[in-house]
N, C-alpha and C positions, 0 to 999 in steps of 0.2 A: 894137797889132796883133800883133806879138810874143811877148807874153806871151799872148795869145790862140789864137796859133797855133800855143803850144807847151803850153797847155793841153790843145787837141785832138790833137794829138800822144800828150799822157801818157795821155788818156783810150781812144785808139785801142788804144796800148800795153796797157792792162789789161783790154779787151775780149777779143784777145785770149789773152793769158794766161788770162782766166776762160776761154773756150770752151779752146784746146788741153790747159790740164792741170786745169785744173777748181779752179782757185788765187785768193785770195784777191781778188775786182777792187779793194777798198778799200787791201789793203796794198800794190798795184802803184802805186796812183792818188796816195793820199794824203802818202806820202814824198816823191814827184815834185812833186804840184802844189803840197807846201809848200815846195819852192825855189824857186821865181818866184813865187808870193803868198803874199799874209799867210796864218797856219798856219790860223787861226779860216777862212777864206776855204776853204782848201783843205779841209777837214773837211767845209763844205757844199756845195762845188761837187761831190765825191764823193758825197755822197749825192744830190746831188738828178739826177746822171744815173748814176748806179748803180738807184736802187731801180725804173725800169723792167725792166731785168733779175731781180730777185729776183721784181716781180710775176706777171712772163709766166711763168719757171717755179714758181711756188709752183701757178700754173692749172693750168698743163699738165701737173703731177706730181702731182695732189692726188691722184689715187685711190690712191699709193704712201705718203704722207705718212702720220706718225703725229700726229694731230694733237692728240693730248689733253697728249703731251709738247712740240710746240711751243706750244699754247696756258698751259703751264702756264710756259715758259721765257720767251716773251713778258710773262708776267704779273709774272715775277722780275723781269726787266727794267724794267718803269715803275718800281719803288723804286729801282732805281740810276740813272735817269734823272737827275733833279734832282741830284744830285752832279756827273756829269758836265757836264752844263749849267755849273752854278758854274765847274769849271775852266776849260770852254772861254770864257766869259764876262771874268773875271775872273785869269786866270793871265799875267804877265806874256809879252810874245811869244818872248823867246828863253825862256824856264820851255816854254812848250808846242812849241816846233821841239824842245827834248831830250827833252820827254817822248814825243813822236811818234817821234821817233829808237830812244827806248828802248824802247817798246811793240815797236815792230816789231822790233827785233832782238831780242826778250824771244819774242813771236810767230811771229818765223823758224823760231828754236829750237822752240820748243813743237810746229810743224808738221814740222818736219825729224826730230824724235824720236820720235814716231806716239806721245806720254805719252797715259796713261789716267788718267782719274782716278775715285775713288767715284759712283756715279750711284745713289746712292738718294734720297727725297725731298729731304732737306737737302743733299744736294751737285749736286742740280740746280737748287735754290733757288738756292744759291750761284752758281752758273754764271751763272743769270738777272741777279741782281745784277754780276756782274761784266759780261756780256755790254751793262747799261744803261749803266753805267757809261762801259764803250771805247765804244759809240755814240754817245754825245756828246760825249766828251772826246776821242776818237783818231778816229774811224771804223774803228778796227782790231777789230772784236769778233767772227771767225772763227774762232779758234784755240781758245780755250774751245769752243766749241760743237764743232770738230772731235774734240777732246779726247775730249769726254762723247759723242759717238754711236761713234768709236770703243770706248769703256769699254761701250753697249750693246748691241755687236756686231751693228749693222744691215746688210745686204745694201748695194751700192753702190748701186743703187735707192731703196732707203727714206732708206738715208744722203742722196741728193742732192732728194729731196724732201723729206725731214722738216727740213735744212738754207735750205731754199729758203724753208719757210713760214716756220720762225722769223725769215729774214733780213726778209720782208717785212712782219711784225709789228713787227719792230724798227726798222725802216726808215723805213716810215709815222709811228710815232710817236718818232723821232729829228727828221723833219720837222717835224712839229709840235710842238715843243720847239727847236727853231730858230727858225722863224718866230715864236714867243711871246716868246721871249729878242732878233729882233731881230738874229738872226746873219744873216738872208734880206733881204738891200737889193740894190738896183740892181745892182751894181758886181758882186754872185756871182750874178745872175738873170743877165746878160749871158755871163758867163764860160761858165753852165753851158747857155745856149742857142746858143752858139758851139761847143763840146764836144760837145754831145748825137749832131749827127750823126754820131760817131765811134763810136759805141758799136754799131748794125747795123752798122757795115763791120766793125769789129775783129771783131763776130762771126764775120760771113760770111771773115772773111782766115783766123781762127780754125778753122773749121773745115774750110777748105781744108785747112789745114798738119798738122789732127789727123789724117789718113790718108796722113800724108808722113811724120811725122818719130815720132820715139817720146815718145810724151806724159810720159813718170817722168822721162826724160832734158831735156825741158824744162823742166818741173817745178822739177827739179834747177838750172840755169841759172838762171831765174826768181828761187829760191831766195838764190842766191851773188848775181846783181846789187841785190837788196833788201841783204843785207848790206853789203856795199859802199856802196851809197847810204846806210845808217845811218850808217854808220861814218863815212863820208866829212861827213856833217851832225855828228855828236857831235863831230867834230875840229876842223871851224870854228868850234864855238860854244866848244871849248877854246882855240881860238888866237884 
C-alpha cells in the first residue's frame, strides 16, 4: 500500500510539472518511480499512465501539428525500438537504475542548454532512432525531439503540437512492445491503475499554479530536483 501510494504521489508530481512548465512527464515520473520499484517496472508504469496525456493533446493540437515530420520521426523510432526493448528486457537491474540515472542527468543537461542539433533528413532519422531507442529502454525520449524542433524553429504552438503527435506515436508503440516482451503483468497493471487517477488532478493542480507562479522559474526548480535525484541514485549504486 506504500509503495502504491507513493506511486501516485510521483505520478501526481509529474502531472503537474507537465501542465505548469510544459516539462518532461516521463523524466519527472521515471527517476521517482524507479526508487521504490523495480526500474523495468517503472518504465512501464510511466508510460502506461502518461500516454493518456500525449493522446488528448496530440487531438486537441492537431490542426497545429506538423505531421509529415512527426510521422516520419515516428517511423525512425520503430527501428530503434527493438534495441531498446533488449535492454529493458535483459540488462542487469542495477546496469538500468544507472542508466536511467544517466539518461536523465544526460537529458537534464540537453534541456537546460536549449542544444540544437542538424535537422535535415538524416539527422532526423537519427533523432527517430534514438527517440525508439530511450522509449523503451528509459522512458526518457523528450530531449532529442526538443532538441530537433528547437534546430527547426517552430512557433510554441506547432512546437507543443508537433511534440504531442510524435509522443503519442511513440507512446502507442512503446506499449505495444511492452506487452509483446511481457514487461505488462499484474504487479505494473495495478501499480498503474492505482496512479492513473493522479494524472487529471496534477493536471488541474497544474494549471491552477500556472497563473500563480512563473512557469521558466519552475521549470528551472523542476530542473535542479531531477538532478539531484540522478545524482542522489548514481551515488547509491557507487556506494
Amino acid at each position: 500500500m506504500v509503495v502504491l501510494l507513493t506511486a501516485f504521489g510521483i505520478v501526481l508530481l509529474g502531472a503537474v510539472a507537465q501542465a505548469v512548465s510544459g516539462f518532461g512527464y516521463a523524466l519527472v515520473t521515471v527517476p521517482l518511480l524507479a526508487a521504490v520499484l523495480e526500474p523495468r517496472s517503472a518504465v512501464v508504469v510511466s508510460a502506461l499512465t502518461g500516454i493518456g496525456l500525449t493522446l488528448i493533446a496530440a487531438v486537441r493540437e492537431r490542426g497545429y501539428a506538423r505531421w509529415r515530420v512527426a510521422l516520419a520521426l515516428t517511423g525512425s523510432a520503430l527501428l530503434g525500438l527493438p534495441v531498446g526493448l533488449l535492454v529493458l528486457a535483459h540488462a542487469p537491474e542495477r546496469l538500468l537504475r544507472g542508466l536511467i540515472a544517466v539518461m536523465v542527468l544526460g537529458c537534464v543537461a540537453l534541456v537546460w542548454s536549449g542544444a540544437r542539433i542538424r535537422t535535415g533528413r538524416v539527422g532526423l532519422g537519427v533523432v527517430g532512432v534514438l527517440v525508439g531507442v530511450l522509449t523503451a529502454a528509459t522512458g526518457t525520449n523528450g530531449p532529442p525531439l526538443v532538441a530537433a524542433f528547437h534546430s527547426l524553429g517552430y512557433d510554441p504552438r506547432t512546437f507543443r503540437a508537433t511534440i504531442a503527435a510524435t509522443f503519442a506515436g511513440t507512446g502507442v508503440m512503446g506499449l505495444a512492445g511492452f506487452a509483446a516482451t511481457g514487461q505488462v503483468h499484474a504487479d505494473v497493471v495495478r501499480t498503474a491503475l492505482v496512479a492513473l487517477p493522479a494524472v487529471p488532478l496534477g493536471w488541474w493542480l497544474g494549471n491552477l499554479l500556472f497563473h500563480r507562479i512563473d512557469p521558466v522559474m519552475f521549470r528551472r526548480i523542476v530542473l535542479v530536483g531531477l538532478l539531484g535525484s540522478a545524482g542522489a541514485a548514481l551515488a547509491s549504486l557507487a556506494g
